[in-house]
Structure formats: C-alpha cells, structure tokens
C-alpha positions as CSV (number, residue, x, y, z in Angstrom):
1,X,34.0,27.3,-116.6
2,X,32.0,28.2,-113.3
3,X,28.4,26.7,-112.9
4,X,26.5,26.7,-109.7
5,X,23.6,24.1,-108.5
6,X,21.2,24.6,-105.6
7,X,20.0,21.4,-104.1
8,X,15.9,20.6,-103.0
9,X,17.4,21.6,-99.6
10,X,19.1,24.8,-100.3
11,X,22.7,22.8,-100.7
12,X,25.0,24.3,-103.1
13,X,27.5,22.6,-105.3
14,X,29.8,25.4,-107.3
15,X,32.6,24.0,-109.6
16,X,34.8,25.6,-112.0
17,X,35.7,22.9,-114.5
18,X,39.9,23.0,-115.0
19,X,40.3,19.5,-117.5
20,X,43.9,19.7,-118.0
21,X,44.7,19.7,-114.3
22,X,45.7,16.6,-112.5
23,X,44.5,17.8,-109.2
24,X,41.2,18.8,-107.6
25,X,40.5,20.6,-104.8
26,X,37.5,20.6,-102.8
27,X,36.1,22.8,-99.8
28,X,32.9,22.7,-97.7
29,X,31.9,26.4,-96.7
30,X,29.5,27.5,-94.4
31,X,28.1,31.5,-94.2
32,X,28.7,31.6,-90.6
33,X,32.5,33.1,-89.0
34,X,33.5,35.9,-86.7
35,X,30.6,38.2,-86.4
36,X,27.9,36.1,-86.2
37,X,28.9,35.0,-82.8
38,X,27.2,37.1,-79.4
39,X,29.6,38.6,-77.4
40,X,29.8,35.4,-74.8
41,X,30.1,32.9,-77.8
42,X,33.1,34.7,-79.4
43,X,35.5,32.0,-80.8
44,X,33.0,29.3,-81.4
45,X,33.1,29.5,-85.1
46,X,36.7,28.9,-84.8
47,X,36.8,26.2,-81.6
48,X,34.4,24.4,-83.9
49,X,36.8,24.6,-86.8
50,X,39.4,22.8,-84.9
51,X,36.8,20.1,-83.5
52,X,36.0,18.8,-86.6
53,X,39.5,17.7,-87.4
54,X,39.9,15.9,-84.2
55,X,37.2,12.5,-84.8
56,X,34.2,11.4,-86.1
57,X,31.6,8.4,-85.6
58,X,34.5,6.4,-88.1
59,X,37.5,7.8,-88.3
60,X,40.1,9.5,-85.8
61,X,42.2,12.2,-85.8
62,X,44.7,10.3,-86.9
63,X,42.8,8.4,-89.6
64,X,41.0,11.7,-90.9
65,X,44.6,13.2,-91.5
66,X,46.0,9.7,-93.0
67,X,42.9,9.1,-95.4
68,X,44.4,12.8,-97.5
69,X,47.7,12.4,-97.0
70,X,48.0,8.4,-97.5
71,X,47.4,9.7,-101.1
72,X,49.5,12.9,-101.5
73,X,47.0,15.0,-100.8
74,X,46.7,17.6,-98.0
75,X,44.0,19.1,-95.6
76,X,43.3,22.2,-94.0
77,X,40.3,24.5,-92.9
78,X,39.8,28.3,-92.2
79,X,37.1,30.9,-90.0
80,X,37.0,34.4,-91.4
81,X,34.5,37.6,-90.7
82,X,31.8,35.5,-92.1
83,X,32.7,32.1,-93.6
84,X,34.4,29.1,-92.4
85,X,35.9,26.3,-94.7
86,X,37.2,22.8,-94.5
87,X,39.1,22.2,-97.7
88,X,41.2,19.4,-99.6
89,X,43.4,19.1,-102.8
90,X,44.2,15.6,-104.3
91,X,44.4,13.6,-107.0
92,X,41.8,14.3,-109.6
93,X,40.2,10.5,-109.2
94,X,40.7,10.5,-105.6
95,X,37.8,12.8,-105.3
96,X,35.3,10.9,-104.2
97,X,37.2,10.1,-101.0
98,X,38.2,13.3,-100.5
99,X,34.7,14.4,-100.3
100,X,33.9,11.5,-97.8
101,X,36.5,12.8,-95.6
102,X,35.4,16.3,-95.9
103,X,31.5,14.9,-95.5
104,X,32.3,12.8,-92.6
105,X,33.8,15.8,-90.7
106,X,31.4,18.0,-91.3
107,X,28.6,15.7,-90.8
108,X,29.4,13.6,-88.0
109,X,32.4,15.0,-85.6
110,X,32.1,13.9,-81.9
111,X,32.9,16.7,-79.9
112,X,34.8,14.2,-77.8
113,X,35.0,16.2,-74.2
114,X,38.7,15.1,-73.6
115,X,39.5,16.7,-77.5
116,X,37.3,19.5,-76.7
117,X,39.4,20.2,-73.6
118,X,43.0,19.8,-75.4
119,X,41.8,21.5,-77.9
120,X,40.8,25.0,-76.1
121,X,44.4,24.5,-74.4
122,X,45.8,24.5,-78.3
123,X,43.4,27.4,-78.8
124,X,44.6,29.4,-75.6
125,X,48.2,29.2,-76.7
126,X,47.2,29.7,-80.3
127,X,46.4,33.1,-78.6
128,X,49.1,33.8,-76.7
129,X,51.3,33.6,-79.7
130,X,49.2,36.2,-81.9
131,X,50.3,38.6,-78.5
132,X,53.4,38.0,-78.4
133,X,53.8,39.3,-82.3
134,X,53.4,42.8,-82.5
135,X,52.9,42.9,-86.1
136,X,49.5,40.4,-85.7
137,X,48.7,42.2,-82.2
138,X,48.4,45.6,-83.4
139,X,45.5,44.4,-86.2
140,X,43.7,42.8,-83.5
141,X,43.9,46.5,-81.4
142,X,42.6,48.4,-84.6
143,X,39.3,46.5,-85.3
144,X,38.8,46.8,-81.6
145,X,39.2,49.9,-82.2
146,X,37.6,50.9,-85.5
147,X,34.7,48.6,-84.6
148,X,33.9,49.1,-81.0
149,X,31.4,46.6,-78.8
150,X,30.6,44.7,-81.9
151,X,31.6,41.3,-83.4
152,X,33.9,43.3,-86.3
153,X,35.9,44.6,-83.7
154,X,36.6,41.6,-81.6
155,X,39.0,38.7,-82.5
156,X,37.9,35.5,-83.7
157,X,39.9,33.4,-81.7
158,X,37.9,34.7,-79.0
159,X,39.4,35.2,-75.7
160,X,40.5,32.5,-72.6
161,X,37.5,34.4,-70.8
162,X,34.9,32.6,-73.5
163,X,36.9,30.1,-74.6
164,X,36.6,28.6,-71.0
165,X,32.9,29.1,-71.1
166,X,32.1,27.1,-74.3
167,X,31.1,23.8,-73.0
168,X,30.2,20.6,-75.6
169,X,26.0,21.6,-75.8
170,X,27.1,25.1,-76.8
171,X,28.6,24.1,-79.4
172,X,26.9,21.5,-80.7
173,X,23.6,23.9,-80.6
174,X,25.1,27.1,-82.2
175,X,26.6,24.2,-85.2
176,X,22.7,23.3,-85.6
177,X,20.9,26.6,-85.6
178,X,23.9,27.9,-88.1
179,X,25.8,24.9,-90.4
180,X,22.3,25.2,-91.9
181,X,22.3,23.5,-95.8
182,X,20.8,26.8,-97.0
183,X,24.1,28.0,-95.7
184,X,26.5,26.1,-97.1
185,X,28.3,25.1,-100.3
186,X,30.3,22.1,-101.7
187,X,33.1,24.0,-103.9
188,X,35.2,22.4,-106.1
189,X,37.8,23.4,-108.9
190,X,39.7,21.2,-110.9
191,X,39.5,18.5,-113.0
192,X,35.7,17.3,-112.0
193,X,33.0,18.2,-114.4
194,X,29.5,19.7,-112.4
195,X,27.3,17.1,-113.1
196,X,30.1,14.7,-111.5
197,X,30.6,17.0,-108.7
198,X,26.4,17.5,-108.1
199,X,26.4,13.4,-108.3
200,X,28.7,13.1,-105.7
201,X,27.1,15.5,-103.3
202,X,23.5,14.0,-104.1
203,X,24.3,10.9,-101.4
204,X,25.0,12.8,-98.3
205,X,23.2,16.0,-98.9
206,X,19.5,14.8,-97.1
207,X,22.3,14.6,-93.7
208,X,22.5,18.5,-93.8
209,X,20.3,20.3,-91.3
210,X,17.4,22.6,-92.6
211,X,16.9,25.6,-91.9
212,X,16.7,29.3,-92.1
213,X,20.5,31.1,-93.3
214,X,21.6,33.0,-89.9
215,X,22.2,37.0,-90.4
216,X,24.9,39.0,-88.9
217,X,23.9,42.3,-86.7
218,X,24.9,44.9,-89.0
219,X,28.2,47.1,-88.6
220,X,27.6,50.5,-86.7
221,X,29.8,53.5,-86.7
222,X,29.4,56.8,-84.7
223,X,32.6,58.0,-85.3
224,X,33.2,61.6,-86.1
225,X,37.0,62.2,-85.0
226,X,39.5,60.0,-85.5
227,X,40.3,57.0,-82.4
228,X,43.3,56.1,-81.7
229,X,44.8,52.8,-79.2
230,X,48.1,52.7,-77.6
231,X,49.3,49.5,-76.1
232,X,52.3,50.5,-73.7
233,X,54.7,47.8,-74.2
234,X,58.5,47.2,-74.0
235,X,59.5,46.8,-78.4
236,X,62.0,46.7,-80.3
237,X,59.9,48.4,-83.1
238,X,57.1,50.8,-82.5
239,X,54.5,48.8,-84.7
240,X,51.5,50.9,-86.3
241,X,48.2,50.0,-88.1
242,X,46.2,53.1,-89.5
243,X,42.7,52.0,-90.3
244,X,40.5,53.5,-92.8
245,X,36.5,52.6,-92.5
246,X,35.7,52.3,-96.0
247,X,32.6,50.7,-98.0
248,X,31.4,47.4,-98.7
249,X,32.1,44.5,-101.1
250,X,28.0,45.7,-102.8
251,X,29.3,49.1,-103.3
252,X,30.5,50.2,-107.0
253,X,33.1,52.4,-105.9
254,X,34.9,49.2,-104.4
255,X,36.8,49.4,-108.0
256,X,38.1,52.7,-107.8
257,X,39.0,51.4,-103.8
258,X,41.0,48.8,-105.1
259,X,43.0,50.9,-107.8
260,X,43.3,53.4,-104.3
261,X,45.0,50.8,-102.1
262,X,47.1,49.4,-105.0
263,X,48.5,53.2,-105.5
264,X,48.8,53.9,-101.9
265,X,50.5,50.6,-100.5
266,X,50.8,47.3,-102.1
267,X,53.1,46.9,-103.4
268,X,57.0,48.4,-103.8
269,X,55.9,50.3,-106.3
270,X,53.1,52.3,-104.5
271,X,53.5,55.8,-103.5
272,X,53.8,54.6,-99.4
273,X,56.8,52.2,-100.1
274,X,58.2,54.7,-102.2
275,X,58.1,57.7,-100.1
276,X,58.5,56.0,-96.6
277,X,60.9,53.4,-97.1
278,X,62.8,54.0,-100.3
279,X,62.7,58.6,-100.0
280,X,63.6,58.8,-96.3
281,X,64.6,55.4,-94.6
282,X,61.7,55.3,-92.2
283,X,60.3,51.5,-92.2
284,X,61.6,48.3,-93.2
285,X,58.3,47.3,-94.2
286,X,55.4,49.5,-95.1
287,X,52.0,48.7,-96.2
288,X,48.1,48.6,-96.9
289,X,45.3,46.6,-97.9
290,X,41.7,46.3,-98.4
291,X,38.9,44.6,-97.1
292,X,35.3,44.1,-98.3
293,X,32.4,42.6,-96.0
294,X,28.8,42.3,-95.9
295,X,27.8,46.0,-95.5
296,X,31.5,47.8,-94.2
297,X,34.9,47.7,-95.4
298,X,38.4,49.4,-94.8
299,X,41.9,50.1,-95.8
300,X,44.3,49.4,-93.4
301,X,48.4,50.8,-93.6
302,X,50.6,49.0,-91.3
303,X,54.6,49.4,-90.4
304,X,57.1,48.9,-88.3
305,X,59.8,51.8,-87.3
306,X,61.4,53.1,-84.8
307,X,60.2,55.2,-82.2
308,X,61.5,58.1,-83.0
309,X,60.4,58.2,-86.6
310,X,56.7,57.5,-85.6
311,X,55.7,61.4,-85.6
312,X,57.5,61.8,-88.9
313,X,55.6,58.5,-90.9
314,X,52.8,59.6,-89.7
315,X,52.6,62.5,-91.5
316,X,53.5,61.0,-94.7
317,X,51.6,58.7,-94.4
318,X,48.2,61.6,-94.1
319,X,50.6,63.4,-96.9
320,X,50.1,61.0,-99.3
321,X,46.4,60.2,-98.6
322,X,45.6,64.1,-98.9
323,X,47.3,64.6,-102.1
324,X,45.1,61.2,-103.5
325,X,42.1,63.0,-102.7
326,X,43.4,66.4,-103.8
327,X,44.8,65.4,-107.4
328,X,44.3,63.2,-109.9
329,X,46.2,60.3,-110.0
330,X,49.0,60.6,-114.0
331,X,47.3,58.0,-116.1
332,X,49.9,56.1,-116.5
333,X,50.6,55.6,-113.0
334,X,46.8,54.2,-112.9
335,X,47.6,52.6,-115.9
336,X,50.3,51.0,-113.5
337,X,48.0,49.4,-111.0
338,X,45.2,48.4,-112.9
339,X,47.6,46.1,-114.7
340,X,49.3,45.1,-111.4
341,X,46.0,43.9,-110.1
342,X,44.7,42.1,-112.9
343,X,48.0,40.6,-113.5
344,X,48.1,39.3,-109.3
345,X,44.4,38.0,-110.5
346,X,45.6,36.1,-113.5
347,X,48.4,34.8,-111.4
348,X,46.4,33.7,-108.6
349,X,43.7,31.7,-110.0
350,X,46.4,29.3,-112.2
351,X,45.8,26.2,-109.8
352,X,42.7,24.6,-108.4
353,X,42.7,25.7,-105.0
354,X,43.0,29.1,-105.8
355,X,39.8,28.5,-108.2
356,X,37.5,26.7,-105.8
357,X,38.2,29.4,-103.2
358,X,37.0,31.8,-106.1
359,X,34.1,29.9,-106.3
360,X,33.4,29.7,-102.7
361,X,33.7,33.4,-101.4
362,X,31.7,34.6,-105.0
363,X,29.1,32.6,-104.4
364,X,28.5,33.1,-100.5
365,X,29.5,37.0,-101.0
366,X,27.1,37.7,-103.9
367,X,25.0,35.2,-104.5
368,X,26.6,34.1,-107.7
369,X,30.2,33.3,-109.2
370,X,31.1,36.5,-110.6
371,X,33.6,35.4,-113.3
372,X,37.1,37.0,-113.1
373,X,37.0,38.8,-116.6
374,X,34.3,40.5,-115.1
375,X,35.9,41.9,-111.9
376,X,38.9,42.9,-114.7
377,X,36.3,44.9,-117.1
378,X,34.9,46.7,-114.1
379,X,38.8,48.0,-112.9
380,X,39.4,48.8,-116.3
381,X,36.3,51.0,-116.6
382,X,37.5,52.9,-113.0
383,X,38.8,56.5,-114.1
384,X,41.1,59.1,-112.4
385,X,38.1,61.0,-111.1
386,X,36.9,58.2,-109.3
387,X,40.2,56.7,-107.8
388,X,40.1,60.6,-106.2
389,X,36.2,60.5,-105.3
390,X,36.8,57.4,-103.5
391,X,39.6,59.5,-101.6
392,X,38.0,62.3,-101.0
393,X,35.0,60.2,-99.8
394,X,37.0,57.8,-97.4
395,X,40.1,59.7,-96.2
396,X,38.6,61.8,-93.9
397,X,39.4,62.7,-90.3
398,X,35.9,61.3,-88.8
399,X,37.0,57.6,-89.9
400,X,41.0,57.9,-88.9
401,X,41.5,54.8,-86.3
402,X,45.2,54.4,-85.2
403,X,46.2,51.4,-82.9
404,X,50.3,51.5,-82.1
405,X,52.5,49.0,-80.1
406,X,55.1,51.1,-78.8
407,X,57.3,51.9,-76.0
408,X,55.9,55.2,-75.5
409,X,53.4,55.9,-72.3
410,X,51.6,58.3,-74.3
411,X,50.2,59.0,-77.4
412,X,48.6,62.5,-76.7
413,X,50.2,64.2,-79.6
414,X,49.2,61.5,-82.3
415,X,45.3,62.5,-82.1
416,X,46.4,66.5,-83.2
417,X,48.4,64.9,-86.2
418,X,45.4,62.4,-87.3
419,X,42.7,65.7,-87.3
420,X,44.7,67.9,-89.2
C-alpha cells in the first residue's frame, strides 16, 4: 500500500495506494516548522505558511482558492515543531490540477508587500485570540516553561515583537536556505497509483532548490526540580497544564509511553477522568496526551476547575502518576488500552487524508513509512513491566513543569505539592 521514491534531486514522492476511493488527497511537506527558526525569526515558518496562499506569478488569492473549490474540493496548510504542509483533497481525476495548485504555491508565491503587510495584521490577531483562551494560553506557558530559551519552548506564531521585524528578503531567504528538495515530500493517498503520482511530480521537480536538509539545535534540559508558571489573571476557571518531559519519537519505550498516557488520560475511560471528574466532581474536562519529536518528548495533563479545587487535583493527579510507577498496571485494564489505541488507529486512517498525512509525518520522522500494522505489533508486544518502567523513568519530580491561569497571586504552595 505505501511506496516511497527519492528523486535525482533528493525530492520525495510517498503514496499509499487506496483504489476504491473516489477522492485523493495530496500535501507538499517541508522538514522545516517551529524550532528551526533563531530566536529573532520566530514565526517565519508559519508567516510563510500564510504567504503562500495569498498569490503567485498566475493565480491570485482568489483564483488559488477557486481552482480547489470550483471542483468540490478543499485546501488548507499547517506549521508544527518541525514540518509545514500545504495539502488538498479532491476528486480522484482532478489530481493533476490539484498538484498544479499546490506546485504553483509552493514554487512561485510573490510575497506581495501589501499581502505581506495584511497578512502579519491577520497573524497579530491570530495571536491575540490564542490569549484570550485560557485553555490554548496555558499550553503556550508550559513549553515556555518546560523548554526554556529554546525554539521548543517558544510559540510558533511568534510574537508582534518579530513578527514586525520579518520584512519580505527575510523571508524569501530563510524559504531558500530551508524549502530545500532534500527536504521535502510530495504525499499522496488515495486513489493514484505511485508511478502516476512520481509522473506527475517529474515536470516541476528540477523548480525545487538544492541543497543541504537544515537541522534543528537540539533540545536541552537542566532541570532537576520541578518549574512551575503562574499567569495572574481575572478567570472564570483556574486552567492547568502539567507537563511531563518524556523521550523521543526514536526511543523504544515510546510504546509502553503511549499505553501510559492512554491509562492515565485519554480518554473517559482512563484512570484521570475517572478519579477527577467522575470520583469527586473536580473538572469538567480532564486530560493528557503525548508528544514525540526529534530527540525530546512529553506528556502533558491539562483541566479546568475551580479555584478552590486546584490544591485538591493536584494531588490526584501526582496520586495517580505514583501508583503507575509503583504497581503494575491489571492486564486487562492494559488489555483496555492497547485495543483503544489500535482501534483510534484503524479508525483514523479509513479516508485519504488521514493516509497521506500517515505518509507524510512517517516518512519525514523516520526516514521511511512505517506501516500501521507495524506500530500495532510493537503496542501489542509492550508488557505491564514496561508501561511501569516508563513511569518510573518519567514521572519524577526533576521533570514536573506546571503552568496555571488562575486568579490566584500566588502559587508558592504548588512547588511543595509537585516535589513530594
């Protein structure tokens, strides 16, 4: 189902072949987001993202937007940690134009200064919005905080402070040195066979830019007691995010990680919902979740609660964290989650945009598509000895970071609670 072709010039083309669909969908990644940027570039992966929607040498806005949509089909793009994507769905035989579209975009935006101005404006109020949810806020205030002074810890918007400072030639130069062909893949899932897919790329792929994949400055951590961020502020809710520094998508006990953070919180079924919400009352919504980069990773528990219960979930919350790393987990109840995930999996990857994004983060994370029944073998082998070695190796009070959003002027007493 999956195949993978590198091009003469270090182009990609990954497809996974889906012939009974009727759609296709289609994405152009690049291995550059987030935390490639320097400190005064920050947002320039995503600024750029936005540029290349807004006119080319032959199309407008307008007409880039019409050309997918005149024929049912839809466009979008996205900047993460470390990739950025301009994607499409459509008609299975309107793939051909899809891909000019996509091409055209990434090949030959304008940077028009008047767009480049509107745009940051968009960007500065895309922003202010994040800020003024407490919920989105308090995630930005824990990777500041569990990554400190590095591109991991600051957002990828960037801030008005750089955002102002990223004129038209620095943008245009950081594309060059980094949208690199070595760097980038054509991914495409649906119903398109390979060769069709390699044929189609063939004819613009000599317009991508040579040169050497860009690196990211690795992730750094001298922590050794837990850090915690308060962010004084008139709510409703107090609004908590608990981040655990964990290991990277490489490491092998990423399995066991993912059975962990499927017991602990995600779903209603795991032992945080359970305890905090459904035992004692304490938070509409409790819960956590993983994530895997490069060379670091985390789990990060979030909720919303009142004040006066903070103190109280807290403690549950290091309650049930302690007991994973001080017993094994019933086998049944591990049983439980390895079927919940591989089940979500199964579920997810039915359509073809869910398969070409497959494609496009296995291929740009490792190297390769690593085929889903793979990634199911290797959570079924995970045992109850190493869902609590992974605990006992990550829960620990040296990598504790808490950020809060809360009414309270102080959060003195939190550190003593996060140590014990």
């Amino acid at each position: 189902m999956y195949k993978a072709t590198r091009l003469e010039n270090g182009l990609t083309v990954a497809t996974a072949e889906m012939p009974h669909m009727a759609s296709v969908s289609l994405g152009i990644w690049v291995g550059v987001g987030g935390r490639y940027e320097p400190e005064p570039l920050s947002g320039v992966s995503h600024f750029i993202e936005h540029l290349l929607f807004k006119g080319t040498q032959r199309r407008s806005a307008r007409e880039i937007s019409q050309a997918v949509e005149g024929i049912g089909g839809y466009l979008n793009a996205f900047t993460s940690e470390e990739h950025t994507c301009f994607y499409a769905k459509a008609r299975h035989d309107q793939f051909g134009r899809v891909l000019d579209v996509l091409a055209d975009m990434f090949l030959h935006s304008t940077f028009d200064p008047v767009e480049m101005d509107k745009e940051r404006e968009v960007i500065k109020e895309e922003l202010a919005m994040y800020m003024d949810q407490p919920q989105q806020y308090v995630q930005e205030l824990l990777n500041a905080t569990m990554w400190p002074d590095q591109p991991l810890g600051r957002s990828i918007t960037g801030t008005k402070k750089t955002l102002d400072s990223l004129g038209r030639e620095k943008l245009l130069d950081y594309q060059k040195q980094n949208y690199v062909a070595p760097a980038t893949l054509l991914a495409a899932g649906g119903r398109i066979t390979h060769r069709e897919a390699v044929a189609a790329l063939a004819k613009y792929a000599r317009k991508f830019v040579r040169g050497a994949r860009p690196r990211c400055a690795p992730a750094v951590s001298t922590q050794t007691r837990p850090a915690l961020r308060l962010l004084s502020k008139k709510t409703e809710q107090t609004q908590i995010a608990l981040g655990i520094r964990a290991c990277s998508r490489h490491d092998e006990r990423r399995f066991a990680l993912r059975l962990l953070n499927a017991i602990l919180g995600e779903n209603m079924s795991s032992r945080l919902f359970q305890c905090v919400r459904e035992e004692y009352g304490l938070a509409y919504s409790i819960y956590s979740a993983n994530s895997f980069f490069d060379d670091a990773g985390d789990i990060v528990i979030a909720a919303g609660l009142d004040m006066d219960n903070l103190e109280k979930t807290l403690k549950l919350i290091l309650r049930e964290m302690k007991r994973l790393a001080a017993q094994l987990v019933p086998a049944a109840e591990l049983r439980r989650a390895r079927d919940y995930l591989i089940g979500q999996l199964d579920m997810s990857l039915e359509n073809s945009e869910s398969q070409m994004m497959w494609a496009g983060e296995q291929w740009l994370g490792y190297g390769k598509i690593v085929h889903p029944d793979e990634f199911k073998r290797r959570l079924s082998a995970v045992t109850t000895r190493q869902v609590r070695a992974a605990a006992r190796d990550f829960f620990r009070p040296g990598r504790l970071n808490l950020a809060l959003i809360s009414p309270l002027k102080s959060a003195a007493g939190l550190e003593k609670i996060l140590s014990s």
